[in-house]
KEKE-3310 file (N, C-alpha, C; in steps of 0.2 Angstrom, whole numbers, plus 5000, padded with zeros to 4 digits):
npx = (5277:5290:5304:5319:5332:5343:5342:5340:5327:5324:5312:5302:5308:5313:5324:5330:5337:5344:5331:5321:5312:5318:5316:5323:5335:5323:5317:5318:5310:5293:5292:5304:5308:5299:5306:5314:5324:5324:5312:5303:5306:5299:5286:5283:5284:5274:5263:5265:5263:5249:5242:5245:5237:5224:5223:5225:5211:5201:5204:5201:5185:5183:5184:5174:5162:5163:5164:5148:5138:5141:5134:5122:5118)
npy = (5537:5526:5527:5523:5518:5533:5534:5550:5558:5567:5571:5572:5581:5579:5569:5556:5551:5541:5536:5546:5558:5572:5586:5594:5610:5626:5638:5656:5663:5673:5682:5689:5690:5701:5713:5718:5731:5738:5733:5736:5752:5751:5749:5761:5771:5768:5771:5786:5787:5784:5793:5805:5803:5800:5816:5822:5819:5820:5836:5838:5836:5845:5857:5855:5853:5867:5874:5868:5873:5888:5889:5887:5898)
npz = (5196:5200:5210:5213:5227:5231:5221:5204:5196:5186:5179:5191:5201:5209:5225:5230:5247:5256:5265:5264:5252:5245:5241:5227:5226:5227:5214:5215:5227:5222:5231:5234:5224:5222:5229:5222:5216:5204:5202:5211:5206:5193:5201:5207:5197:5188:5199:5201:5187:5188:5194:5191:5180:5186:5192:5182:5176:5186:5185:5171:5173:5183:5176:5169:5176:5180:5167:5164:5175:5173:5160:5163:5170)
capx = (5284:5295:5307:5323:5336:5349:5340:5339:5322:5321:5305:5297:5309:5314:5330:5330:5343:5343:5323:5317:5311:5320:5316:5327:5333:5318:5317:5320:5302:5291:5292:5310:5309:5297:5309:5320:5324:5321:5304:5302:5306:5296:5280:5282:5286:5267:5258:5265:5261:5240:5240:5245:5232:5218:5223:5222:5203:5200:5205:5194:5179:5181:5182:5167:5156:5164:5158:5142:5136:5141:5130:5115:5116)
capy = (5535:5524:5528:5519:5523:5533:5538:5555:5559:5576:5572:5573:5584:5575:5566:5552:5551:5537:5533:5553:5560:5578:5593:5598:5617:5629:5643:5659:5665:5678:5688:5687:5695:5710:5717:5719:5739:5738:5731:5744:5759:5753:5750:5769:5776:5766:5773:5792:5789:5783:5797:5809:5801:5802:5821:5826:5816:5824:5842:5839:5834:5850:5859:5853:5854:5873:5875:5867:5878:5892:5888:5885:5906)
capz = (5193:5205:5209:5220:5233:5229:5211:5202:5193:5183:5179:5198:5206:5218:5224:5233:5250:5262:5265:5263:5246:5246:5235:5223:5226:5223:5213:5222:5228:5220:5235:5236:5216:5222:5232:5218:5217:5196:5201:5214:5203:5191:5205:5210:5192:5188:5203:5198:5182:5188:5200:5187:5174:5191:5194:5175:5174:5189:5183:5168:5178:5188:5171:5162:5179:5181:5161:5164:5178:5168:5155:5166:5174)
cpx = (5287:5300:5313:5327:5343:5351:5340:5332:5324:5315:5300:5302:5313:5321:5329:5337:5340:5336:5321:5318:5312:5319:5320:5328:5328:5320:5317:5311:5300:5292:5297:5313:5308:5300:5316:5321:5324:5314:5301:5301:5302:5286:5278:5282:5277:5263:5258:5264:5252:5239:5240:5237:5224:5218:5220:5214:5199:5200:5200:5188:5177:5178:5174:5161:5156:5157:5151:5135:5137:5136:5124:5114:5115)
cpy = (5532:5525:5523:5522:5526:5536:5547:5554:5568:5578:5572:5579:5582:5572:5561:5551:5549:5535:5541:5555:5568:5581:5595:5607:5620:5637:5650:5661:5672:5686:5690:5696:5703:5713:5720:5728:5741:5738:5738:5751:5758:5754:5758:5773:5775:5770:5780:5792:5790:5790:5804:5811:5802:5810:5821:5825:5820:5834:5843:5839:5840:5855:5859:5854:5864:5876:5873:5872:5887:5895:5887:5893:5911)
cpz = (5199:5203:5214:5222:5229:5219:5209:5196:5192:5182:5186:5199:5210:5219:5231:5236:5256:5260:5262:5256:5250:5241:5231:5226:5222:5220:5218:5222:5223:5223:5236:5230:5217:5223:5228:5215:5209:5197:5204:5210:5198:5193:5205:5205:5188:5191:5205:5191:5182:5190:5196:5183:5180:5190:5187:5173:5180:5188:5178:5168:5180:5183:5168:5169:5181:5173:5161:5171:5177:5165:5158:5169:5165)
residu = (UNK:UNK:UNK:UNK:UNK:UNK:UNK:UNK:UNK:UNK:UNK:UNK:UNK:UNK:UNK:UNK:UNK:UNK:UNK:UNK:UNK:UNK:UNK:UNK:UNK:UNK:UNK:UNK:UNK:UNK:UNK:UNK:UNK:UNK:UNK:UNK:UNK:UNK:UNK:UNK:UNK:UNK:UNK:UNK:UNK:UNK:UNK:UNK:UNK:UNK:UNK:UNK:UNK:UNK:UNK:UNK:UNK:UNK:UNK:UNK:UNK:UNK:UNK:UNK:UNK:UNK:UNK:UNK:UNK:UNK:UNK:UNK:UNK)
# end
């Protein structure tokens, strides 16, 4: 698309000033979002929820290998 001096494009982005093709303001970054303490509370409410869901797979593992040598005496 050409564009000329001095023009506004919605469609690139872009804004022409002077000779240089400048950026529009950018959305705020991804990383910027993570650190969002919503996002956080629910990272950490996720990673007690796994750790739970590991232990409990873990406890019935121990169970069933308890019950199975049981069964073998």
């Amino acid at each position: 698309m050409t564009q000329y001096l001095g023009t506004n494009s919605s469609a690139t982005g872009y804004r022409n000033s002077n000779v240089f093709m400048e950026p529009r303001e950018e959305e705020p970054s991804r990383e910027v979002a993570t650190r969002s303490p919503v996002i956080e509370g629910c990272v950490i409410s996720r990673q007690y929820r796994l750790r739970r869901l590991l232990d409990d797979t873990n406890n019935s593992l121990l169970e069933l290998q308890i019950l199975e040598e049981s069964a073998n005496y």
